[in-house]
C-alpha positions in Angstrom: 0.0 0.0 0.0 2.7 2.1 0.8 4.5 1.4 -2.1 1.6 2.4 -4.3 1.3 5.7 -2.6 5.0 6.2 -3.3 4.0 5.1 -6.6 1.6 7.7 -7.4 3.5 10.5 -5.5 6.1 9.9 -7.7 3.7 10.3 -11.0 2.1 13.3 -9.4 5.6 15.1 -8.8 7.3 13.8 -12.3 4.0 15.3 -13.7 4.1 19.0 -11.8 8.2 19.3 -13.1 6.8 18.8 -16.5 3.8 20.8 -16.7 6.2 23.4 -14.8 8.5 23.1 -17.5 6.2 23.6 -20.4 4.7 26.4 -18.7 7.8 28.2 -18.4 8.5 27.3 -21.9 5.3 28.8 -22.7 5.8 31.8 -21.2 9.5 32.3 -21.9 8.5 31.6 -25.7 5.4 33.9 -25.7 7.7 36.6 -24.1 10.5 36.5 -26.8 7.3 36.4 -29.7 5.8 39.2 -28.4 9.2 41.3 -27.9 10.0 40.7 -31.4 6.9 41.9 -32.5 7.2 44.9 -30.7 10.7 45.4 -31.6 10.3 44.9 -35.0 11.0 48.2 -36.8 8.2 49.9 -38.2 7.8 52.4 -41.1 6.9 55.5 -39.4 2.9 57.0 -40.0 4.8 60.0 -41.4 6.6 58.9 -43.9 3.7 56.9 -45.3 1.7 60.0 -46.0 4.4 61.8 -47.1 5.0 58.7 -49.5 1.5 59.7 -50.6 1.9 63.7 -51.2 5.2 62.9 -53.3 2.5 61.3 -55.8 0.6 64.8 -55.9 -1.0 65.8 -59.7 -2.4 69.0 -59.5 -4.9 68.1 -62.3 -5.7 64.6 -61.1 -6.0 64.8 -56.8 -6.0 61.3 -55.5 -8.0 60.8 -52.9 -5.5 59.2 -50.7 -3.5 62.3 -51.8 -6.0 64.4 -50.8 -6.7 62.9 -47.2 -2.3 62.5 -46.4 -2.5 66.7 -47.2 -5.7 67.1 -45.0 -3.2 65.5 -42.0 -0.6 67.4 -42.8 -2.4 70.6 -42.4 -2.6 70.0 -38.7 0.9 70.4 -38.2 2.0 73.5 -36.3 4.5 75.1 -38.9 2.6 77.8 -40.6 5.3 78.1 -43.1 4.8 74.4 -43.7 0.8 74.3 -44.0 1.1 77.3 -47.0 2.8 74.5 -49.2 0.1 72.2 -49.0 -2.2 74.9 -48.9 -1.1 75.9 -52.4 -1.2 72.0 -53.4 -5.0 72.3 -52.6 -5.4 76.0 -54.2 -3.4 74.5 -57.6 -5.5 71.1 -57.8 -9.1 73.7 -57.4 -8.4 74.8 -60.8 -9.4 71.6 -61.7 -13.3 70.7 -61.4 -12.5 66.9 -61.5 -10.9 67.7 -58.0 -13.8 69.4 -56.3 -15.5 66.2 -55.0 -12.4 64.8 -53.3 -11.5 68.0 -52.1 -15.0 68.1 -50.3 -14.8 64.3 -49.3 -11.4 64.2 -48.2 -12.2 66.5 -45.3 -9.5 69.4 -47.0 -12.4 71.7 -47.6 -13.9 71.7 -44.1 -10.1 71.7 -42.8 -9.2 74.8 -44.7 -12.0 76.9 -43.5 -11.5 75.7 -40.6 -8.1 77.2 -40.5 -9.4 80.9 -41.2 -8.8 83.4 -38.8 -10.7 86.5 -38.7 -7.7 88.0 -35.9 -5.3 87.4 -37.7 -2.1 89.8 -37.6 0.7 88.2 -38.1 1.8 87.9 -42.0 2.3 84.5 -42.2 -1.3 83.6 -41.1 -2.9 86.7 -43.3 -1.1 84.8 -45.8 -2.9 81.7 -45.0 -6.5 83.0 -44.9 -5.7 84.5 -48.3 -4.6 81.3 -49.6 -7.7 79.7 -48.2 -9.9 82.2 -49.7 -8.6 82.1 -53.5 -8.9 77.9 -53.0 -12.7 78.2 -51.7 -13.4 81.0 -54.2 -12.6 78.3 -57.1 -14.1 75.7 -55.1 -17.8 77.7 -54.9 -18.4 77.5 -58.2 -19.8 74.1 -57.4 -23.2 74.1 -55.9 -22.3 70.9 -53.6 -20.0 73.3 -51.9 -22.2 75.3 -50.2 -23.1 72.8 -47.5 -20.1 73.0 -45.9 -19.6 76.9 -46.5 -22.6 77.8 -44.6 -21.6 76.6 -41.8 -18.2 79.5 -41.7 -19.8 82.2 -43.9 -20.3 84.1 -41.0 -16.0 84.0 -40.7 -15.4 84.7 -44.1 -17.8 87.4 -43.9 -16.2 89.2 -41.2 -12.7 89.1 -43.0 -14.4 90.9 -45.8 -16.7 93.2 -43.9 -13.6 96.5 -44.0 -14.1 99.8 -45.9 -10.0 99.3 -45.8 -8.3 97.2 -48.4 -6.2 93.9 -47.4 -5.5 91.1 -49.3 -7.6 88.9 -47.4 -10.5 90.8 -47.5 -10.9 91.3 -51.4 -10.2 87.2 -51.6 -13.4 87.3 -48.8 -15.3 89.4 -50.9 -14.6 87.6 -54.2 -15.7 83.8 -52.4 -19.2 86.1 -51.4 -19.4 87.0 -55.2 -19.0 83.6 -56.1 -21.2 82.3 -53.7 -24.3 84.6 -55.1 -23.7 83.2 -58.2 -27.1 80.6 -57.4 -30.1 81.4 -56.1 -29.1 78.5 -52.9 -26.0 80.9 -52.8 -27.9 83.9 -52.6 -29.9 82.2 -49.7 -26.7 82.1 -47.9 -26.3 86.1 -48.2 -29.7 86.7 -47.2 -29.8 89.2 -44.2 -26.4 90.7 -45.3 -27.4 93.3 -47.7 -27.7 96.2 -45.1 -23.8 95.5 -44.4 -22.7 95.3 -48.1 -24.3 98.9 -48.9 -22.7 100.0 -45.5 -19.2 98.6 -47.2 -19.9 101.0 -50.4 -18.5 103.7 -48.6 -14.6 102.2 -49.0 -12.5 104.6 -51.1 -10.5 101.8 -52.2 -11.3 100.8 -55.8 -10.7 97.2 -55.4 -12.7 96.8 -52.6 -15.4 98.9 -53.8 -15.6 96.9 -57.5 -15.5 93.6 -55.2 -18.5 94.7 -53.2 -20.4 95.8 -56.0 -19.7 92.4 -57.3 -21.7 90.9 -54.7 -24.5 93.3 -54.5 -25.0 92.9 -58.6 -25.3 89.4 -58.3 -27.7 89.4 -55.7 -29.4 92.4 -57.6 -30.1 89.6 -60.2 -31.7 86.8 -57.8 -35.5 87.5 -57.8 -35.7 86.8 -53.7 -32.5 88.7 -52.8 -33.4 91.9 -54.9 -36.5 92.4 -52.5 -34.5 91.7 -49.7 -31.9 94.8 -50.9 -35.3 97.0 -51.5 -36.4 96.6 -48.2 -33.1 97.1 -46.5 -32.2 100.3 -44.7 -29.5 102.1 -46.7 -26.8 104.2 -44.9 -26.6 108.0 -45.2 -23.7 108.5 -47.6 -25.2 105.7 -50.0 -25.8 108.9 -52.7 -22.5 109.9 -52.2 -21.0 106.6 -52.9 -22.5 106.4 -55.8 -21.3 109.6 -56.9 -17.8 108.4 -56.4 -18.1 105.3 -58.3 -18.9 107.4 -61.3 -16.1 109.2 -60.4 -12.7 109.8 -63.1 -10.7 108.9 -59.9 -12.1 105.3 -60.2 -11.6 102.5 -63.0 -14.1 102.8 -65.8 -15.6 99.5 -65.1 -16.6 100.5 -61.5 -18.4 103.0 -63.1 -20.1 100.1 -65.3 -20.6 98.3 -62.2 -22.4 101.5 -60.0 -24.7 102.3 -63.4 -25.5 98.5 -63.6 -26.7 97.7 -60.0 -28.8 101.0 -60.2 -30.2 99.6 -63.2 -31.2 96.6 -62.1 -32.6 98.5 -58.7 -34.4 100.8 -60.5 -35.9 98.9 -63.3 -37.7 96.6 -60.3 -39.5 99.6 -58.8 -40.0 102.1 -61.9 -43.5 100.6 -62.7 -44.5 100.2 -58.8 -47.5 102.2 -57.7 -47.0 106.2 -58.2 -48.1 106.6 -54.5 -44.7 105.7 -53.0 -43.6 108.9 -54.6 -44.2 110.9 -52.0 -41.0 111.6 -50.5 -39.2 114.4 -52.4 -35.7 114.4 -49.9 -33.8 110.7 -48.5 -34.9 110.7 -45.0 -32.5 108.6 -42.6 -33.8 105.1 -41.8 -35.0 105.1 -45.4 -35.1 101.2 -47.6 -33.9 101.5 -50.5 -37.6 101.5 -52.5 -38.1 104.9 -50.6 -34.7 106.1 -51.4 -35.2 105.2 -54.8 -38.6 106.5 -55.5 -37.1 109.9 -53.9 -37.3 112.5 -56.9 -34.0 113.4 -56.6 -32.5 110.2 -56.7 -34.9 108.6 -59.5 -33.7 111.5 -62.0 -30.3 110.4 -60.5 -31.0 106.5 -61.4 -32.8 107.3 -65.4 -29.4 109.2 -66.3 -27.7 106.2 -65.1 -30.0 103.8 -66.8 -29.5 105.7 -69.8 -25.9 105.9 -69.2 -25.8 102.6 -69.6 -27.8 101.9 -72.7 -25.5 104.3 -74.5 -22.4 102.5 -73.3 -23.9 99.2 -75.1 -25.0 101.2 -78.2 -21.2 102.3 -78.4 
């Protein structure tokens, strides 16, 4: 009996060393796996996407192109972000890339990027960049989804009587942007501000902003809008100097041309608006227009106009 118990002892302990042994195998072997694995030299995240921007076509934006420069525009080296900036800005002057700009995230990144604070020259320089690439990019409708939601931004870098690069680029997106009626939704409520901009004595601000207000001038919707808005005191005066010989001739085009299109909208309207005979402050611009003054003001231009197309 004894001997049996010795026996089986015997099996019992012969059994633990081995299953101690195989254990420790195990782990010792699982140990030196897994450090290899983690020791094994890996290609950095970095150089992948930059393995994918060396393949950059400016005509034909890949989309894993496109997404390796929408990283890369996180980095924290302004200097560095204007180079792929101007990747993006060449590749809008193709309408094939629109759509992977958009679903790439670049678009939303970009805008995202705009700084209406700016003073430094390095990031004015970047919101100008931004702003030529979005201009080209608005002439597709499908953009607009995403503009909406930072017009206000852009807006307030153009909103200046005083010139800066960045704010005619602003100004040039908005013209683009009123180039649909869905665009000219966008810009509704911001008519008041745009005649408050006419007063800029800066011609390439002033032939931006009448850019705007022309194109809305022609959407059916935003032309009521502009007659009902309150025009600023100096609007006559404006005017005036955008027919001016200090100013380039076709600002001069421009001024007679959004008069014309004001004008023609309320010249067969009920003779009882003509009541008024002087611009009263607070006026809309139907009241101002139907003033006697300014509506012998407004036929000159109108005529000015149809003489310069006779010619």
């Amino acid at each position: 009996m004894i001997s049996v118990n010795r026996s089986a002892l015997a099996v019992i302990a012969t059994c633990s060393v081995a299953f101690v042994t195989f254990a420790g195998y195990l782990i010792f072997y699982h140990r030196k796996a897994l450090a290899k694995f983690v020791q094994k030299p890996r290609k950095p995240k970095s150089e992948n996407i930059l393995s994918y921007v060396k393949r950059f076509q400016k005509d034909n934006l890949e989309p894993k192109v496109a997404e390796a420069i929408e990283t890369l525009l996180s980095c924290s080296d302004v200097t560095v972000r204007h180079g792929f900036l101007f990747m993006l800005h060449q590749a809008s002057s193709f309408t094939r890339n629109y759509s992977v700009i958009r679903s790439s995230g670049c678009l939303e990144k970009m805008l995202s990027l705009l700084d209406t604070e700016a003073v430094e020259p390095k990031i004015k320089r970047q919101n100008l960049i931004i702003l030529q690439t979005v201009t080209n990019l608005a002439c597709d409708e499908s953009t607009l989804d995403t503009l909406q939601i930072y017009l206000e931004t852009i807006f307030r870098i153009g909103s200046t009587t005083d010139y800066s690069d960045q704010a005619c680029a602003a100004l040039q997106l908005l013209c683009n942007i009123a180039l649909t009626p869905r665009g000219c939704r966008l810009l509704d409520g911001k008519a008041q501000k745009l005649l408050e901009l006419l007063a800029t004595r800066d011609p390439y601000m002033l032939r931006q902003i009448l850019s705007v207000l022309i194109n809305l001038s022609c959407d059916t919707i935003s032309l009521e809008l502009l007659l009902q808005t309150v025009v600023p005191d100096d609007l006559m005066e404006a005017f005036v100097f955008a027919l001016s010989p200090s100013v380039q001739p076709l600002i001069s085009v421009q001024a007679v041309t959004l008069m014309k299109n004001l004008y023609n909208s309320v010249r067969d309207r009920d003779s009882s608006h003509r009541a008024r005979q002087i611009v009263l402050p607070g006026c809309t611009m139907l009241d101002f227009l139907l003033v006697s003054e300014v509506e012998q003001f407004s036929v000159a231009l109108v005529w000015m106009l149809h003489s310069e197309t006779d010619i």
